[in-house]
FIVOTOR-738937 format. One line per 2 residues: number of its first residue (from 1); for each residue y, x, z of C-alpha. Coordinates in nm, 3 decimals, always signed. Layout:
<recs>
NUM = Y X Z ~ ... $
</recs>
This chain:
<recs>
1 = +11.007 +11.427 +12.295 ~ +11.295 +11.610 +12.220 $
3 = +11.628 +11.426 +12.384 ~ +12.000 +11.502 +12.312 $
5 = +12.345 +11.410 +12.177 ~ +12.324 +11.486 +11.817 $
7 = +12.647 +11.620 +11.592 ~ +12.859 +11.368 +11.490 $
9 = +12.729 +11.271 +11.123 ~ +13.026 +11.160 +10.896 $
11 = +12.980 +10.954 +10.649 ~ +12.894 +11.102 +10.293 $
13 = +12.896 +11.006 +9.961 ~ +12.539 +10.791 +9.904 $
15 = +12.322 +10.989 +9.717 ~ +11.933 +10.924 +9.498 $
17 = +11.717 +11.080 +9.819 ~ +11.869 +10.844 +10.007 $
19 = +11.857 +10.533 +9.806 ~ +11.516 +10.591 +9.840 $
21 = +11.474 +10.632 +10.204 ~ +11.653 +10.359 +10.239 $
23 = +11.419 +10.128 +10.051 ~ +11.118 +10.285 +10.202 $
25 = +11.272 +10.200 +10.580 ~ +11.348 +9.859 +10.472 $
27 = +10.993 +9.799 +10.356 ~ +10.776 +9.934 +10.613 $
29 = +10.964 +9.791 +10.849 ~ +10.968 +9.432 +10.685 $
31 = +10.607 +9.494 +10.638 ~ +10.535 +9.549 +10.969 $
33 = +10.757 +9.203 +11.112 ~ +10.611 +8.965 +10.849 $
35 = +10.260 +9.117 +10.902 ~ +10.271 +9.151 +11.300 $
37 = +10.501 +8.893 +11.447 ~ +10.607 +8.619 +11.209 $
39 = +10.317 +8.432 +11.265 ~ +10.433 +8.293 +10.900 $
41 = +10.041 +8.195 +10.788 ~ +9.663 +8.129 +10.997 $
43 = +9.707 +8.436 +11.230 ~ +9.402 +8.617 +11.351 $
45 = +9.230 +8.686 +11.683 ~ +9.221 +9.055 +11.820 $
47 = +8.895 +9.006 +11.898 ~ +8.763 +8.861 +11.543 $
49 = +8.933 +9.176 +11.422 ~ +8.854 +9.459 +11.672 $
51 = +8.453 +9.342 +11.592 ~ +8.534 +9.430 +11.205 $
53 = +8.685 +9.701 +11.314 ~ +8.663 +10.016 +11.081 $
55 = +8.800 +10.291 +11.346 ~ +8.759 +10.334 +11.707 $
57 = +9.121 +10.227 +11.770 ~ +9.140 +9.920 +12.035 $
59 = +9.411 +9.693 +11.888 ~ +9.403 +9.467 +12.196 $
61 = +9.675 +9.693 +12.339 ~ +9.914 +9.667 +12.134 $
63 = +10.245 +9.445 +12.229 ~ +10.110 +9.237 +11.915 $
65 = +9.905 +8.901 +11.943 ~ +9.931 +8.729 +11.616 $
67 = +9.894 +8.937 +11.278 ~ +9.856 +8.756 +10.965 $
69 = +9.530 +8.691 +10.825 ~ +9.701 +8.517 +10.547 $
71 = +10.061 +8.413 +10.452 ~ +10.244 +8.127 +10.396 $
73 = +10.446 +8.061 +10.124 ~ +10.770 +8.006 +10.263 $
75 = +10.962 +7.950 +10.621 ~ +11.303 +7.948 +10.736 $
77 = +11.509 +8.258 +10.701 ~ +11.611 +8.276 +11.099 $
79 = +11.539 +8.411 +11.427 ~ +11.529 +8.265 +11.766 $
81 = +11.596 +8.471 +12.058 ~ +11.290 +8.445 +12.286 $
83 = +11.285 +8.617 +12.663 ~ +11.508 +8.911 +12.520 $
85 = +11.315 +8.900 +12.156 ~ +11.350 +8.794 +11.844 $
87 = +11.061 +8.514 +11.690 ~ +11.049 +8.365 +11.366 $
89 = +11.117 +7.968 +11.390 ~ +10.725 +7.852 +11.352 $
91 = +10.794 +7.453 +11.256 ~ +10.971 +7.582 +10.878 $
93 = +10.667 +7.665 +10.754 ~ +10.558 +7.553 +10.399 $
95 = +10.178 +7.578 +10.454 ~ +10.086 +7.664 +10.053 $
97 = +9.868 +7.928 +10.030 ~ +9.955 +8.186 +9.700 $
99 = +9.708 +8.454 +9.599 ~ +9.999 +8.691 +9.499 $
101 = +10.158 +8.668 +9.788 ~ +9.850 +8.736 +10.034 $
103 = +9.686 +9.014 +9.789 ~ +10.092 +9.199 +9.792 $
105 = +10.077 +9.171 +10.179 ~ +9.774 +9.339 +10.204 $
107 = +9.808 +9.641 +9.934 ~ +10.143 +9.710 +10.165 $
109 = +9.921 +9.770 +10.462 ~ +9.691 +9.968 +10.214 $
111 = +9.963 +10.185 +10.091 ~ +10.138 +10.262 +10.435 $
113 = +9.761 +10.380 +10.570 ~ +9.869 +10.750 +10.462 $
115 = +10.239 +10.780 +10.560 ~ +10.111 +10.645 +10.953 $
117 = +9.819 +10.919 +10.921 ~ +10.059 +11.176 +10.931 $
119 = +10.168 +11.150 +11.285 ~ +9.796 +11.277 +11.393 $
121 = +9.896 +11.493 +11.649 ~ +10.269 +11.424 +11.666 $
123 = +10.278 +11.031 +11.748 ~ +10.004 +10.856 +11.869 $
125 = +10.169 +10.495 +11.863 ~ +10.283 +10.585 +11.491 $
127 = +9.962 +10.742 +11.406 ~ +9.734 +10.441 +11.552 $
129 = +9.905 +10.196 +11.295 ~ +9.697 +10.413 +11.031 $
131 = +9.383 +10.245 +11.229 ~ +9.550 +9.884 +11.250 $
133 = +9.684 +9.843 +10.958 ~ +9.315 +9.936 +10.782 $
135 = +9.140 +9.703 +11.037 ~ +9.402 +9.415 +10.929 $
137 = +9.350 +9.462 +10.529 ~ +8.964 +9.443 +10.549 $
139 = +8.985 +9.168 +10.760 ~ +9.245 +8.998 +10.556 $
141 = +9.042 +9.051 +10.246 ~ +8.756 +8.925 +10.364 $
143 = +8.982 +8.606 +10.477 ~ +9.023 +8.577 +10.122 $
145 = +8.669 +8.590 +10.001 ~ +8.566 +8.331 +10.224 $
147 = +8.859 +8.095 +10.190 ~ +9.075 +8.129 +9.895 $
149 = +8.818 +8.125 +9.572 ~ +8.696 +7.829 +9.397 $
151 = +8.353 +7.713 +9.293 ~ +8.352 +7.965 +9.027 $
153 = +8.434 +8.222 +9.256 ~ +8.757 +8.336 +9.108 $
155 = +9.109 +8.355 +9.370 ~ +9.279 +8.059 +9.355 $
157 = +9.598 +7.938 +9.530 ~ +9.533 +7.677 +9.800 $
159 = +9.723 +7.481 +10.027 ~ +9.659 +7.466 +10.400 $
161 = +9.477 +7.154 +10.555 ~ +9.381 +7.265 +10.875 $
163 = +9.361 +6.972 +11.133 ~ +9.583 +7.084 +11.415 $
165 = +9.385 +6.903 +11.683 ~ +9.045 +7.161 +11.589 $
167 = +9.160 +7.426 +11.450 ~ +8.916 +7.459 +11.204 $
169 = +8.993 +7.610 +10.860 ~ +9.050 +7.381 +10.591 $
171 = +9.181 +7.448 +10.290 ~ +9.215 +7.255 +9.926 $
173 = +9.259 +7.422 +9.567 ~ +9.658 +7.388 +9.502 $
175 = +9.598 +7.478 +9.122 ~ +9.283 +7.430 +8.946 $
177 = +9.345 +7.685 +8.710 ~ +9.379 +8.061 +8.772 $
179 = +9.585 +8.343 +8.708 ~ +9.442 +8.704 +8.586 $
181 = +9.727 +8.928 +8.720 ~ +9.598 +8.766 +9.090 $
183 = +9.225 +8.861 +9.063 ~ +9.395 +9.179 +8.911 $
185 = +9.599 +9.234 +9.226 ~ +9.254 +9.180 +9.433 $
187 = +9.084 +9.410 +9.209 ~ +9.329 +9.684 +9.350 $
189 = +9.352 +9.542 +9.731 ~ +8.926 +9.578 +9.728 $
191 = +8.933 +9.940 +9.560 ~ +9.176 +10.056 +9.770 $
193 = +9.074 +9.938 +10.113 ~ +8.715 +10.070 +10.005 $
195 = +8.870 +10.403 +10.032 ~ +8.992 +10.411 +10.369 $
197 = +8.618 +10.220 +10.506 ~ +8.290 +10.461 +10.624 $
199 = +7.990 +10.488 +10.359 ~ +7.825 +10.175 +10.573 $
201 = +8.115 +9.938 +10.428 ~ +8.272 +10.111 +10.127 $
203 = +8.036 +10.027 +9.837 ~ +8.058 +9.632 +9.879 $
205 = +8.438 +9.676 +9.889 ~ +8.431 +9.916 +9.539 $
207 = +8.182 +9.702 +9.421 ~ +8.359 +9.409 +9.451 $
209 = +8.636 +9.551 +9.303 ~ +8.402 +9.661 +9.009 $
211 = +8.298 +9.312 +8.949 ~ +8.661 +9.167 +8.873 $
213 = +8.684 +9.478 +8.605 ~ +8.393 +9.405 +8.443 $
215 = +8.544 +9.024 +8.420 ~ +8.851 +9.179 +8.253 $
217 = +8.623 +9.387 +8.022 ~ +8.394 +9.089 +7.955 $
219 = +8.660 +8.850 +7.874 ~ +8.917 +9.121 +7.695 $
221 = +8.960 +8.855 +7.427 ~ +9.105 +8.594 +7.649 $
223 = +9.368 +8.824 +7.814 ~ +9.568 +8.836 +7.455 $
225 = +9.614 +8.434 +7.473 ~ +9.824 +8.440 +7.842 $
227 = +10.179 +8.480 +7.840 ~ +10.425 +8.737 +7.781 $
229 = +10.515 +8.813 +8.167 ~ +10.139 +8.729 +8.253 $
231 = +10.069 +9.069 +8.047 ~ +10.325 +9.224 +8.184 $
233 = +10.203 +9.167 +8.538 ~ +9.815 +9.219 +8.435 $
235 = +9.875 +9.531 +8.301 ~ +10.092 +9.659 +8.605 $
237 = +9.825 +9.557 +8.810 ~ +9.578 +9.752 +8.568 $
239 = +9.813 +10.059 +8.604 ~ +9.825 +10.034 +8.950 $
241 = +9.413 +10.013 +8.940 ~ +9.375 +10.321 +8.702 $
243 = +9.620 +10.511 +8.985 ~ +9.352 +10.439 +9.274 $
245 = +9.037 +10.484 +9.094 ~ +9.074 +10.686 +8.782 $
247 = +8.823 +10.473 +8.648 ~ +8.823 +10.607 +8.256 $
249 = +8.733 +10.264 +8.041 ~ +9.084 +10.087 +8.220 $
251 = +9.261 +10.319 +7.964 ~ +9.196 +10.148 +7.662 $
253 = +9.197 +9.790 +7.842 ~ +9.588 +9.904 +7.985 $
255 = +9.707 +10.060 +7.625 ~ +9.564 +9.752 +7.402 $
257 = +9.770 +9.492 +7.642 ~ +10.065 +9.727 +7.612 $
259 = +10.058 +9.724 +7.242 ~ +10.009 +9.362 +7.220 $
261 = +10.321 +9.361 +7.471 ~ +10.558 +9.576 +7.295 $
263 = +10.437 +9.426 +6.971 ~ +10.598 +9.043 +7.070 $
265 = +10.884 +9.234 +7.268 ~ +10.997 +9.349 +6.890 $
267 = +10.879 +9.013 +6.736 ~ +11.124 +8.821 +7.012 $
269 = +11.397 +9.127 +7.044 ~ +11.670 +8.896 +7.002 $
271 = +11.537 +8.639 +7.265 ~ +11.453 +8.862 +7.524 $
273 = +11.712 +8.875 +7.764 ~ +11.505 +8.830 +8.018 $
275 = +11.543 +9.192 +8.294 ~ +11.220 +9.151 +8.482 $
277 = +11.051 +9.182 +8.219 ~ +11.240 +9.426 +8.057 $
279 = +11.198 +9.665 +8.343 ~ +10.838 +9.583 +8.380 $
281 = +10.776 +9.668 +8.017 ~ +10.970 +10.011 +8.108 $
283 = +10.770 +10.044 +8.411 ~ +10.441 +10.009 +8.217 $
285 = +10.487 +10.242 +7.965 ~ +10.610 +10.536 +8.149 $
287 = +10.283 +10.461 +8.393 ~ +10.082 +10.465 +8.071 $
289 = +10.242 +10.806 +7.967 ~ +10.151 +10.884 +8.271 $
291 = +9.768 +10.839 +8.268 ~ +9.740 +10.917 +7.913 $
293 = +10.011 +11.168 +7.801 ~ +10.031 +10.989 +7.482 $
295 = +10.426 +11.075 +7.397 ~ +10.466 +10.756 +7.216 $
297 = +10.433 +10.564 +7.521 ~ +10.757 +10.819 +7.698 $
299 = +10.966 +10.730 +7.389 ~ +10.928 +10.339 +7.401 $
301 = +10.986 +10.397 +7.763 ~ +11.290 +10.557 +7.654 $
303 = +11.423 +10.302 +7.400 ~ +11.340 +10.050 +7.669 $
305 = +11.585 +10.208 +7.891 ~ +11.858 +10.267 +7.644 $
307 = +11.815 +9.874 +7.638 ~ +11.852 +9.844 +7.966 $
309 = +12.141 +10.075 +8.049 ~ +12.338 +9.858 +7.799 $
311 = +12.356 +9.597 +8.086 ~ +12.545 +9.797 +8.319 $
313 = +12.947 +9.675 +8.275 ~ +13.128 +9.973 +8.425 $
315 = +13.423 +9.763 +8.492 ~ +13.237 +9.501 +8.785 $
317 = +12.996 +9.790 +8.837 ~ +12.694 +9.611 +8.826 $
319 = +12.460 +9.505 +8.533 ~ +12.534 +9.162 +8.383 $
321 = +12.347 +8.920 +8.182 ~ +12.509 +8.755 +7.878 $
323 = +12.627 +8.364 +7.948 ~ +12.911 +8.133 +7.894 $
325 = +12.890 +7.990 +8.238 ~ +13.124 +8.141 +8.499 $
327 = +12.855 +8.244 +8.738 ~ +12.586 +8.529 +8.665 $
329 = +12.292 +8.424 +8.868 ~ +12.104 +8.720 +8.975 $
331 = +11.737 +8.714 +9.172 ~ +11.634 +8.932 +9.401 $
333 = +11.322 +9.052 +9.178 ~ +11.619 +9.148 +8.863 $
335 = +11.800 +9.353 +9.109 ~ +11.550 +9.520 +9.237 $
337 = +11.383 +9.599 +8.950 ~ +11.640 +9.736 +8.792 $
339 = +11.704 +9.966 +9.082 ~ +11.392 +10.118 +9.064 $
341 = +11.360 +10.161 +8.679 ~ +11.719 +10.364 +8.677 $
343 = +11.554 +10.578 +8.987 ~ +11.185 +10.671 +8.736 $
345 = +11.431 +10.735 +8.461 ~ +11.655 +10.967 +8.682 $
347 = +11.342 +11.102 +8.802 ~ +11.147 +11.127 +8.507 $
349 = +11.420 +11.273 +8.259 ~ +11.653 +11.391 +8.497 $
351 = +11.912 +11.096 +8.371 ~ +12.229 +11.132 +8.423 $
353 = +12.266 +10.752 +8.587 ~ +12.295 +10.800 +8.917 $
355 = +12.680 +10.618 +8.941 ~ +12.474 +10.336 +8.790 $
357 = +12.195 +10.338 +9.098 ~ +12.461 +10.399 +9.331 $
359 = +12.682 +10.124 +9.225 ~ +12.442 +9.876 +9.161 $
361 = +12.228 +9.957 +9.491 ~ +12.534 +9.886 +9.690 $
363 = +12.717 +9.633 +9.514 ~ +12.456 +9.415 +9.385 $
365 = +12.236 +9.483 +9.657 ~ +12.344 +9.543 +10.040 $
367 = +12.711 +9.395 +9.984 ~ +12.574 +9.101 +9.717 $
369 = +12.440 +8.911 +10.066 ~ +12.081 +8.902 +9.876 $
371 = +11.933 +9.068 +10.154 ~ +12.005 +8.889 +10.520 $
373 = +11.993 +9.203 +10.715 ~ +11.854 +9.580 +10.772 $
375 = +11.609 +9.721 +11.016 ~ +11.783 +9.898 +11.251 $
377 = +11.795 +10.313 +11.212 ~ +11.539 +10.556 +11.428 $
379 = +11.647 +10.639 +11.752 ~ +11.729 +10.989 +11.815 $
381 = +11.425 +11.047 +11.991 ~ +11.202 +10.906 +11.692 $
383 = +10.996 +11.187 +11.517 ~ +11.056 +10.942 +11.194 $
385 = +11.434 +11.042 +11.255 ~ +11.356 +11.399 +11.144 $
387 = +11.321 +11.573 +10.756 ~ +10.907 +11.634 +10.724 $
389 = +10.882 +11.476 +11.136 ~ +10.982 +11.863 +11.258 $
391 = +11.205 +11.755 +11.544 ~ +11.444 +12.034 +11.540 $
393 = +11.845 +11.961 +11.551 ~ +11.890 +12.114 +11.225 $
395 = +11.625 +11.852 +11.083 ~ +11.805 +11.516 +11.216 $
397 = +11.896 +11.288 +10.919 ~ +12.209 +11.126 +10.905 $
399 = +12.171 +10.758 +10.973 ~ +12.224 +10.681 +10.580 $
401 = +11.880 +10.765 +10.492 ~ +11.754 +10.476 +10.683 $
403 = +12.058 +10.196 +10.612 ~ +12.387 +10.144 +10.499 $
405 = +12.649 +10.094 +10.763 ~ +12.782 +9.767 +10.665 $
407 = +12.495 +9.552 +10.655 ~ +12.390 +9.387 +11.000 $
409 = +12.039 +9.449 +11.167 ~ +11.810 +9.146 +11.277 $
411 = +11.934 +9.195 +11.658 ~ +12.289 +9.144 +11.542 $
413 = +12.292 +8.818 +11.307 ~ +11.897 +8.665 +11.397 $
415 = +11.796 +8.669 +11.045 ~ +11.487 +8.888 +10.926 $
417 = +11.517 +9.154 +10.722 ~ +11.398 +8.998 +10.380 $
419 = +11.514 +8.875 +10.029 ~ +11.644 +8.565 +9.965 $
421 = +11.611 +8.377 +9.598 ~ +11.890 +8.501 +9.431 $
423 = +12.292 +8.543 +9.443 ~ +12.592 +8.399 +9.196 $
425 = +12.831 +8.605 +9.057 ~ +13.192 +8.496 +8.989 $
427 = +13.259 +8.674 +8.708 ~ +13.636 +8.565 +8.749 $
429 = +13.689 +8.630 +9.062 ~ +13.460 +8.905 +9.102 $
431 = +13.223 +8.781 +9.396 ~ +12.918 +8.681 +9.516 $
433 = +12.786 +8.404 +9.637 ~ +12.405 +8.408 +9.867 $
435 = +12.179 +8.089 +9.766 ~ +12.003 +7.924 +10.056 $
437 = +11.833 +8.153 +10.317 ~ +11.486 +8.103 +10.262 $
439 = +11.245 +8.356 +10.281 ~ +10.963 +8.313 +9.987 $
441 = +10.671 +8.552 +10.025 ~ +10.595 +8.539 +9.659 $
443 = +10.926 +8.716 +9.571 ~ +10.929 +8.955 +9.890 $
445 = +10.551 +9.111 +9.905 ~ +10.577 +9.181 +9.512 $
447 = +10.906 +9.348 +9.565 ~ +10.834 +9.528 +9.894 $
449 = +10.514 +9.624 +9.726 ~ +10.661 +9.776 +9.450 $
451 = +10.897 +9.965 +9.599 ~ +10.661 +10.131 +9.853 $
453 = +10.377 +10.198 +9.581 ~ +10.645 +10.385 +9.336 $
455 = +10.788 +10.535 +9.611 ~ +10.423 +10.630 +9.765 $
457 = +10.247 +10.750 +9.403 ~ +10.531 +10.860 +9.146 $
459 = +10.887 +10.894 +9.314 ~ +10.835 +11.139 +9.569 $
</recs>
């Protein structure tokens, strides 16, 4: 591969394209450390998985040993340096079992299948994760059929019993009940990974996937009793579901939760001060505009967002939430979220908001402290270095499309590149303050999930 001492790149002003790079880096890259080295959950064995294999692609040679069949629900946020590498500490494990989490892990691998198919004929190490990471989700989801359902058969979470002495697989139900926005998430992990399978091993995959619809269609009645951000997730997930199949009768299933949605959203206006949600309701209706382009859905979108860019203070230059206390508390999933709905609405109707993404993305986000580190930028001799992977000098991408320059990388503080809870916000004294480094799968997958599949389906 092309080798050589590149112009200097100054430092320019951040722009949108970037932002966006940025994220994507960050979560293929945390993808691929939680997945392949943490160890964080019951890891697999090469062998179990090159027998399921759905390609001709030998994983045994790989320099990986341990990727997840499922994950934990949370570990220590820190690295131990290890014979010149960096390892997850293994004894900080919480050993509960969540079906969100697991199901968000694997529709990352899912959605990353067609960015690492792309280096066919340019990178074959970059190109053969295409083949790994599609051998990893089917045998992940069939890890979950076997081990994480109850008697009735539905996804449930579980907590890990496993005797250490035998090693055999023992789990027990954590929660006897169930949530619908998990067997919706599994619905869309099946569908997809059916897609990417030969004809021999597709149709039990789709079929599966078929079943939990016809469960949602079946039961239609029930879905109006759950809660508000139960809906909210359930018809994301059915959004997300209508994007990989195009499956007609999820139309009217996704627009009658959204009216029942935006119905208590008006019923509770003055109550709802809650931004997740907010930006999830956004989020739902412009993916319902568009699958349906029904212009109602763009203009509640739209009042949605006016709603939202009300929270932006231009003096701190971040959004705030309304309280008497002195500290803002702000989670990872707010920040995030709000990132991403001000980058659809730029995108969408060319808003003119990007001092808001800008200033939020690196206030709130990289200097906040709510993210422990960055993975570190391409080499120069990395074909992902390049604009469209043409490795010409003209095509080299300054380093800020991959990170900002004053956040640290995992080699230079030992802590992984994920989210922790949430930060405080001094509204006083203007700073923030990082809660405990912990690193919760729950709150990570969905959010590195989310940012990959917009950036993957409707952001390009």
């Amino acid at each position: 591969m092309l080798r050589y001492i590149g112009p200097f790149l100054r430092m320019n002003k951040l722009n949108i394209d970037q932002v966006k790079s940025q994220l994507f880096h960050l979560s293929k890259e945390s993808i691929k450390d939680i997945v392949l080295y943490s160890k964080c959950g019951i890891t697999a064995n090469l062998d179990e998985i090159n027998s399921r294999n759905a390609s001709n692609t030998d994983i045994s040679t790989t320099d990986f040993t341990s990727p997840l069949l499922c994950i934990y629900k949370k570990s220590k946020a820190s690295l131990k340096n290890k014979d010149d590498k960096l390892h997850w500490i293994e004894d900080k494990f919480k050993k509960d079992i969540y079906v969100s989490s697991n199901a968000y892990m694997t529709l990352c691998l899912l959605e990353l299948i067609d960015y690492y198919k792309q280096f066919k004929d340019m990178d074959t190490s970059k190109h053969s994760l295409s083949n790994i990471y599609t051998n990893i989700a089917k045998t992940q989801l069939d890890f979950y059929a076997a081990y994480l359902r109850n008697e009735e058969g539905v996804f449930v979470d579980k907590k890990d019993c496993t005797d250490p002495i035998s090693g055999k697989i023992k789990f027990k139900d954590k929660n006897k009940s169930f949530k619908f926005s998990d067997q919706a998430l599994l619905m869309n992990a099946y569908y997809k990974c059916s897609t990417y399978l030969d004809e021999k091993n597709q149709d039990s995959y789709k079929n599966f996937s078929k079943d939990i619809l016809t469960m949602f269609l079946d039961f239609k009645e029930e879905l109006y009793n759950i809660s508000f951000d139960e809906q909210c997730k359930l018809c994301l997930n059915l959004n997300i579901f209508y994007t990989y199949s195009g499956i007609e009768e999820v139309k009217t299933l996704i627009i009658d939760i959204f009216d029942l949605l935006y119905e208590n959203y008006n019923a509770n206006i003055s109550e709802t001060q809650n931004i997740s949600d907010l930006c999830l309701l956004y989020l739902n209706s412009i993916l319902i505009y568009n699958h349906t382009s029904i212009y109602k859905f763009k203009e509640i979108a739209e009042n949605l967002y006016t709603v939202l860019k009300k929270y932006y203070d231009e003096n701190s230059s971040i959004f705030v939430k309304y309280t008497e206390e002195k500290e803002i508390v702000f989670s990872c999933k707010e920040i995030i979220l709000y990132i991403l709905t001000n980058i659809y609405e730029n995108y969408i109707n060319n808003e003119d908001n990007s001092d808001i993404i800008m200033q939020v993305y690196t206030k709130q986000l990289i200097d906040s402290g709510i993210i422990l580190s960055w993975p570190e930028v391409p080499t120069l001799d990395d074909i992902e270095r390049y604009k469209n992977f043409i490795e010409k000098p003209e095509n080299l991408l300054d380093e800020q499309y991959f990170k900002m320059p004053t956040i640290a990388t995992p080699n230079s503080n030992e802590l992984p590149s994920v989210f922790i809870k949430s930060v405080s916000y001094d509204k006083n004294k203007h700073i923030f303050k990082a809660s405990k480094s912990t690193f919760d799968s729950r709150k990570n997958l969905e959010l590195f999930f989310l940012i990959i599949y917009l950036l993957n389906n409707h952001l390009k």
